[in-house]
Rosetta silent file (secondary structure, phi, psi, omega in degrees, C-alpha in Angstrom):
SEQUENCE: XXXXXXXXXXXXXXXXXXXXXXXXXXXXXXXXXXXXXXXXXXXXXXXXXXXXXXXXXXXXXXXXXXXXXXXXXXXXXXXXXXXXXXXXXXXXXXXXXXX
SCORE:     score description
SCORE:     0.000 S_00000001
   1 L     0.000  135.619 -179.036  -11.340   -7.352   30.882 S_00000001
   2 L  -112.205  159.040 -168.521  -11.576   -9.893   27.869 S_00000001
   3 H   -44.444  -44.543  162.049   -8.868  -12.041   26.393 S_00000001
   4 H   -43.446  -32.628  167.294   -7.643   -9.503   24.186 S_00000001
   5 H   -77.553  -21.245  121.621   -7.273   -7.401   26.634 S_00000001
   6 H     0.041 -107.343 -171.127   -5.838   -9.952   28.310 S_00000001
   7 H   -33.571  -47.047 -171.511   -3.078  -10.288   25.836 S_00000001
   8 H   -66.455  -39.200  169.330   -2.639   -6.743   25.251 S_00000001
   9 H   -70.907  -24.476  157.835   -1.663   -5.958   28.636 S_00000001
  10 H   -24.696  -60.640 -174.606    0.623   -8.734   28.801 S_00000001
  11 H   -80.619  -18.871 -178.843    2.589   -7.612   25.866 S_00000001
  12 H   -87.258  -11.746  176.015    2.731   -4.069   26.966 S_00000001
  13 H   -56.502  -43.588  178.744    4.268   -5.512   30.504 S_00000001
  14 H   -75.362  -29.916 -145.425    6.959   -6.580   28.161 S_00000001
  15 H  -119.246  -18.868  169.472    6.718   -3.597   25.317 S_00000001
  16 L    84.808    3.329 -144.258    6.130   -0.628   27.263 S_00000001
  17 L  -106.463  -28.919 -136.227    3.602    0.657   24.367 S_00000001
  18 L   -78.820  144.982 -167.941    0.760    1.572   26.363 S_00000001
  19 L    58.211    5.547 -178.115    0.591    5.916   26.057 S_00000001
  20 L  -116.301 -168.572 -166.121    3.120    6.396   23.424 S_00000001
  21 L  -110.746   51.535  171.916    1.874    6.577   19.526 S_00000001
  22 L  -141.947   -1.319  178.653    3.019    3.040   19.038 S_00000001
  23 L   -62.272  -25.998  158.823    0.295    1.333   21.276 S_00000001
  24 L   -39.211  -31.951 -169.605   -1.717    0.440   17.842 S_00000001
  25 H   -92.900  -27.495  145.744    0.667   -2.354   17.359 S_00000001
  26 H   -20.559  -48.591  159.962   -0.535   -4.237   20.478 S_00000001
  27 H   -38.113  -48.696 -157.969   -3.593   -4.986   18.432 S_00000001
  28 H   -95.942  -43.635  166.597   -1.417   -6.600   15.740 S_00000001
  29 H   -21.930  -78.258  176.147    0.994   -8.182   18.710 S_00000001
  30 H   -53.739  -19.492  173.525   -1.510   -9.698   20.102 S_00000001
  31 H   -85.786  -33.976  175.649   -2.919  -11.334   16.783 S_00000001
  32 H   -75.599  -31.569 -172.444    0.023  -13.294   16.159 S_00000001
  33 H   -65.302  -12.536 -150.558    0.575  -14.365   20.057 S_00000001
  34 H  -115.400  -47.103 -133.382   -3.865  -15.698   19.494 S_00000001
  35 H   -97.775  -62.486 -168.266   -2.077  -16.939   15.267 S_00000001
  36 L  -132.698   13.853  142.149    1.270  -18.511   15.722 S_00000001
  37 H    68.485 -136.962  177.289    1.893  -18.105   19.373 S_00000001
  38 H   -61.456   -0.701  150.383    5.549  -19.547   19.935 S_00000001
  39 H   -62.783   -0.007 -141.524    6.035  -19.885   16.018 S_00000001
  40 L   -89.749  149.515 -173.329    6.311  -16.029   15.916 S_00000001
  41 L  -117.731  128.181  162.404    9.177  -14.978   13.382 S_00000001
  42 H   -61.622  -22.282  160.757   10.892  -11.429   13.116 S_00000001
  43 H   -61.811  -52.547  117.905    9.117  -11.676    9.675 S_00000001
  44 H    -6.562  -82.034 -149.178    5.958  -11.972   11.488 S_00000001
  45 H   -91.030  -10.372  159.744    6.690   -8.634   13.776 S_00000001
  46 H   -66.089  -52.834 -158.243    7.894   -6.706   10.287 S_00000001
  47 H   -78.306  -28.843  168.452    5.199   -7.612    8.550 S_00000001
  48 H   -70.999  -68.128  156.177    2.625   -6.550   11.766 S_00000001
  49 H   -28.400  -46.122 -167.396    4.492   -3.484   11.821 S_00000001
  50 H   -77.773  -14.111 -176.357    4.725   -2.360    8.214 S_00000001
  51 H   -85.647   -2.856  164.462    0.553   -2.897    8.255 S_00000001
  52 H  -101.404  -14.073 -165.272    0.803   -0.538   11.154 S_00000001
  53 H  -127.052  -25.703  173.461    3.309    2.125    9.690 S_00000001
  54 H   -51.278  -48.036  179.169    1.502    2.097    5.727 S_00000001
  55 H   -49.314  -39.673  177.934   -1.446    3.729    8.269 S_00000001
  56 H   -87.987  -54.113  167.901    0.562    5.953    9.999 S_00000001
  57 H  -153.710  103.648  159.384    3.552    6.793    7.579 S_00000001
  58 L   -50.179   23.017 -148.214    3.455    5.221    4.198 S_00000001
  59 L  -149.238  -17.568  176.356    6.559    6.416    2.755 S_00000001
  60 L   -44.599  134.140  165.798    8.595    4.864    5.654 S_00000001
  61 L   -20.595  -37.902 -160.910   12.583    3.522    4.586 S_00000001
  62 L  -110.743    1.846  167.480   11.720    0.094    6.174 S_00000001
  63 L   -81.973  102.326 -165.758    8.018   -0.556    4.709 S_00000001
  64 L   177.794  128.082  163.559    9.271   -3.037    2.315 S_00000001
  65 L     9.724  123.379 -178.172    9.703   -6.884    2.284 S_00000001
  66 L   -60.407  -19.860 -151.698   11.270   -8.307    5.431 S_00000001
  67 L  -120.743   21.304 -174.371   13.907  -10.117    2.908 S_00000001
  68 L  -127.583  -40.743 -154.317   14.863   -6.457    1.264 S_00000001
  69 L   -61.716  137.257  134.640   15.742   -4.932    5.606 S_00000001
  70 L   -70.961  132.456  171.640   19.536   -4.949    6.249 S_00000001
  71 H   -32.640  -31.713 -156.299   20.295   -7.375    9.147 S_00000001
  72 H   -97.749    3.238 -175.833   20.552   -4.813   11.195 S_00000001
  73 H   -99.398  -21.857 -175.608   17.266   -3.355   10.584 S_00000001
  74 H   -63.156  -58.917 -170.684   15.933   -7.249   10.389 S_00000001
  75 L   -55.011   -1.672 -167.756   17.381   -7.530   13.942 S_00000001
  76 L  -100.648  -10.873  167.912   15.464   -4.882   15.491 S_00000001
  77 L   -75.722  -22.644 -165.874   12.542   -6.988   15.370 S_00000001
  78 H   -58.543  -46.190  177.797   13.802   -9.574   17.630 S_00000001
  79 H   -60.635  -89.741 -167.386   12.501   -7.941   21.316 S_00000001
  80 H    -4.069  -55.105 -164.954    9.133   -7.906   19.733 S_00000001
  81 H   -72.656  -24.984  172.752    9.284  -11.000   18.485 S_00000001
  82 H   -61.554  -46.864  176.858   10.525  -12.154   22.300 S_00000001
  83 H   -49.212  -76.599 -164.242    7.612  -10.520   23.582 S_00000001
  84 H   -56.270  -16.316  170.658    4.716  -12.374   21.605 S_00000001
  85 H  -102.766   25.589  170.193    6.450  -15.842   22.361 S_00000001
  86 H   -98.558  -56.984 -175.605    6.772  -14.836   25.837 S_00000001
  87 H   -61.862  -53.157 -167.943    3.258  -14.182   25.959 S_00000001
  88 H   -57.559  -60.848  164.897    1.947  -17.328   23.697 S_00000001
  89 H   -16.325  -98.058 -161.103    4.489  -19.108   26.358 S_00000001
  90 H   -80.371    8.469  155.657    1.911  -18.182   29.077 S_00000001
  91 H   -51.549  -52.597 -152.019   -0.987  -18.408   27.199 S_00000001
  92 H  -112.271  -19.594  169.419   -0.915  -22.024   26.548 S_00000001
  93 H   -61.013  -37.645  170.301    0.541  -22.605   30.411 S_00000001
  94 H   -30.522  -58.757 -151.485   -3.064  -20.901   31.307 S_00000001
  95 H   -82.563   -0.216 -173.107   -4.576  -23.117   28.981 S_00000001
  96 H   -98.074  -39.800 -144.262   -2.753  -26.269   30.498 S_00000001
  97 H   -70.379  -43.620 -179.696   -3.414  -25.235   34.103 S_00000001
  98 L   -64.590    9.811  179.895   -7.371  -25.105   33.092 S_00000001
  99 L   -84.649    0.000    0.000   -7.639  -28.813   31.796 S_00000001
């Protein structure tokens, strides 16, 4: 298994993704958890999402600017966003333990 893979199962420990027809966004998960680790934003998991749902279903209500979402659709990002700073979290403890 290689660090992506790595990552990915990580985040699905947290996300649950793995067999349903949202497991594509591991891929994008995991690129922010490798990009801005514990920096991760719900703007960050909207924007990794909507580059996952133009593929799948362009026309969705919520592919649109993170700063256009009603809070309450803004808010729906937050476990996601828990996840990948969960993950980053034990990423860089890895990376401490191995110095």
């Amino acid at each position: 298994m290689n660090y992506i893979d790595k990552i990915k199962e990580m985040l699905d420990a947290e996300l649950n993704m793995m067999g349903t027809d949202y497991v594509g966004l591991l891929d994008l998960y995991g690129l922010l958890v490798m990009v801005v680790g514990e920096n991760c934003t719900n703007e960050h998991i909207h924007d990794a999402w909507s580059v996952w749902q133009n593929r799948t279903e362009p026309t969705h209500r919520s592919l649109k600017p993170f700063n256009e979402l009603t809070k309450e659709v803004q808010d729906l990002d937050e476990p996601y966003r828990q996840a990948v700073i969960k993950v980053a979290q034990i990423q860089l403890n890895q990376g401490e333990d191995n110095k």
